[in-house]
C-alpha positions in Angstrom: 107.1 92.6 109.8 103.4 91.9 111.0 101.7 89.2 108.7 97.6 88.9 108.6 97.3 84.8 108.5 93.6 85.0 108.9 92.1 82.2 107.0 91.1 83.4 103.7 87.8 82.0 102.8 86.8 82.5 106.3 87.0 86.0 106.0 86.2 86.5 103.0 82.6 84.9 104.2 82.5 87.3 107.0 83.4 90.4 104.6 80.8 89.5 102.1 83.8 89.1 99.8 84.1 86.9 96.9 87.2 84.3 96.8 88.3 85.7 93.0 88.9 89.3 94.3 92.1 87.8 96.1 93.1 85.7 93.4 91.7 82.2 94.7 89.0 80.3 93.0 87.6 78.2 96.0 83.9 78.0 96.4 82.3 78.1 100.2 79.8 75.8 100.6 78.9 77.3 103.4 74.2 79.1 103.7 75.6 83.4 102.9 72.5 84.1 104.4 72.9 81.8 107.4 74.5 84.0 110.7 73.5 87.3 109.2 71.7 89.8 111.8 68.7 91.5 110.9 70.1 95.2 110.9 73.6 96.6 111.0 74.4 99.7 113.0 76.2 102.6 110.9 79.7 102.0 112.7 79.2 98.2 112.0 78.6 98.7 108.2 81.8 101.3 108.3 84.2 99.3 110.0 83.4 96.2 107.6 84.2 98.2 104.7 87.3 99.3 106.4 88.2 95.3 107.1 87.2 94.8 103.5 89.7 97.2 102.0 92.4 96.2 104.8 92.0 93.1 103.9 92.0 92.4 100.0 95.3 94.6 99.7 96.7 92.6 102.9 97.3 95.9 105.0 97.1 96.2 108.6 95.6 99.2 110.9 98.8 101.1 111.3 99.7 101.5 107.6 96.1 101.8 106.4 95.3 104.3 108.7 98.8 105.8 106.7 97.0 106.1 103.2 94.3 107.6 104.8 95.8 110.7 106.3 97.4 110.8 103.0 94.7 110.6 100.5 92.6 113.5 103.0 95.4 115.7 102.2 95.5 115.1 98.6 93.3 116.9 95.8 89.6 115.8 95.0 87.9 112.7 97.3 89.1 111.5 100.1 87.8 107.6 99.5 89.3 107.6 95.4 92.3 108.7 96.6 92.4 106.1 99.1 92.1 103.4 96.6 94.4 105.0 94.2 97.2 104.7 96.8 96.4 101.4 97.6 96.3 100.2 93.6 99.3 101.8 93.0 101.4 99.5 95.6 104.1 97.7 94.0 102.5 94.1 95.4 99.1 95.0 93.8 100.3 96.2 90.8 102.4 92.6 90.2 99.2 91.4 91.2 97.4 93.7 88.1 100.1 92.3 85.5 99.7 88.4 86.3 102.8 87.6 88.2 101.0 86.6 90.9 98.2 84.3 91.7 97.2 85.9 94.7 98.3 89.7 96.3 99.8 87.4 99.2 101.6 85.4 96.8 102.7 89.1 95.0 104.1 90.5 98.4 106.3 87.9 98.8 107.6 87.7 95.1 108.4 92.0 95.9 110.1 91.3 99.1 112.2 88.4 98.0 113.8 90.9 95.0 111.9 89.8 92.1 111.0 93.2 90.7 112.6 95.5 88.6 110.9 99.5 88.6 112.5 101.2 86.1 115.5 98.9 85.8 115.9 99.0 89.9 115.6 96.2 91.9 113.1 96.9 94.8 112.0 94.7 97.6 109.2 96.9 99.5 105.4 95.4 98.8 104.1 99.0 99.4 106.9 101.2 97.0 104.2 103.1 95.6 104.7 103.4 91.5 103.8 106.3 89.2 102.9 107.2 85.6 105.6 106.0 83.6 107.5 103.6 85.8 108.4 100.4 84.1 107.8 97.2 86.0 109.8 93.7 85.0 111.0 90.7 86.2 114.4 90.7 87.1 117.1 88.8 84.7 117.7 86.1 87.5 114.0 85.5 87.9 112.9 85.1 84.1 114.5 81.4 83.8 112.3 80.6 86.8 109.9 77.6 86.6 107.5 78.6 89.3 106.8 82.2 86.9 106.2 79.9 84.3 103.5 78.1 86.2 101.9 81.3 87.4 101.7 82.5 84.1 99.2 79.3 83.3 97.5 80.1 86.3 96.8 83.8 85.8 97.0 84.0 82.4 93.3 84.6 82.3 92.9 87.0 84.5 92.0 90.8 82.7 94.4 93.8 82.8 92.7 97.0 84.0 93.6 99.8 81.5 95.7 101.9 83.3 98.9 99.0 82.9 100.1 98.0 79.7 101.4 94.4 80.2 104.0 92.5 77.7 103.7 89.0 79.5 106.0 87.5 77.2 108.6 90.0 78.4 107.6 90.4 82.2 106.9 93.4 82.0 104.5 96.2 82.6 104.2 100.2 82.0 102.2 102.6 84.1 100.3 104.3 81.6 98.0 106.5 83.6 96.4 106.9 87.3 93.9 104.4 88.4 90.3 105.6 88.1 87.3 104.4 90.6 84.9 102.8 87.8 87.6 100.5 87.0 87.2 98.9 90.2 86.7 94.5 89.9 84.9 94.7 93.4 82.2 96.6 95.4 83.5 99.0 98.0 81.6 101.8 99.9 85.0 103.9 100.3 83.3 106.9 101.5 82.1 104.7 104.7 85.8 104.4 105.6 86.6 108.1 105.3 83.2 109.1 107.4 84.2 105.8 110.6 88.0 107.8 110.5 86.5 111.5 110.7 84.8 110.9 113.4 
């Protein structure tokens, strides 16, 4: 399995990209203005959106490029649907419900059998969930100290609307599909869809 181990704040200086969309709260002290060029070509500004998105749900090429042959040939716009697919993967959506610090932190927790949808254990980051589905900690994992220390850590952080969340419980319900303005970050998805039409 291929693993991105770019540096985060690194990127996330390159991307434009706040630290708190990925879960960390590390300031750069670094000029934002400082190695900007004076005018970005339209394939320049598309491809950073597309390394944006790739990289704040930890995808690479192969599987991104995936979602987006699959949200084209889904109803409505091609861009939403894009994000919709990517919000509804299990990793992200562990992410959502405070179980995780970080997504990178959330993909491992998946793949090392820590989740329960609907009373299944799965393992895959990107098992996609749907209306309905019931995420929760598995029984083994509950009397774990390190969910206990992640709970203090993200126990701040807001629940979009579309999860109900019983953190006392682990647990989380799908109530309904994601929707664009509930977006925590700025993304230009229709750039993505216009660099892979080409």
């Amino acid at each position: 399995m291929a693993v991105n181990r770019d540096p985060i704040l690194k990127r996330c200086r390159a991307l434009d990209l706040s630290p708190a969309v990925l879960g960390y709260d590390k300031k750069s002290n670094r000029n934002p203005n400082g190695n900007k060029r004076k005018k970005e070509s339209e394939y320049a500004s598309q491809l950073k959106e597309k390394q944006k998105l790739k990289f704040i749900y930890g995808v690479l090429e192969k599987q991104f490029y995936h979602y987006y042959e699959l949200a084209t040939k889904e109803e409505g716009i091609a861009g939403e649907n894009l994000l919709k697919l990517l919000e509804s993967r299990l990793d992200n959506v562990v992410f959502r419900m405070g179980m995780a610090c970080t997504r990178r932190e959330a993909r491992q927790l998946v793949s090392h059998g820590h989740f329960c949808v609907n009373g299944k254990r799965v393992d895959i980051p990107s098992y996609r969930v749907k209306v309905g589905d019931v995420i929760s900690l598995h029984e083994n994992s509950k009397k774990s100290k390190k969910f206990e220390q992640i709970a203090e850590v993200a126990g701040g952080r807001v629940t979009p609307l579309w999860l109900e969340v019983n953190k006392e419980a682990g647990t989380a319900k799908v109530l309904r599909a994601f929707q664009r303005e509930e977006l925590d970050y700025d993304i230009a998805e229709h750039l993505i869809i216009e660099l892979y039409s080409k």
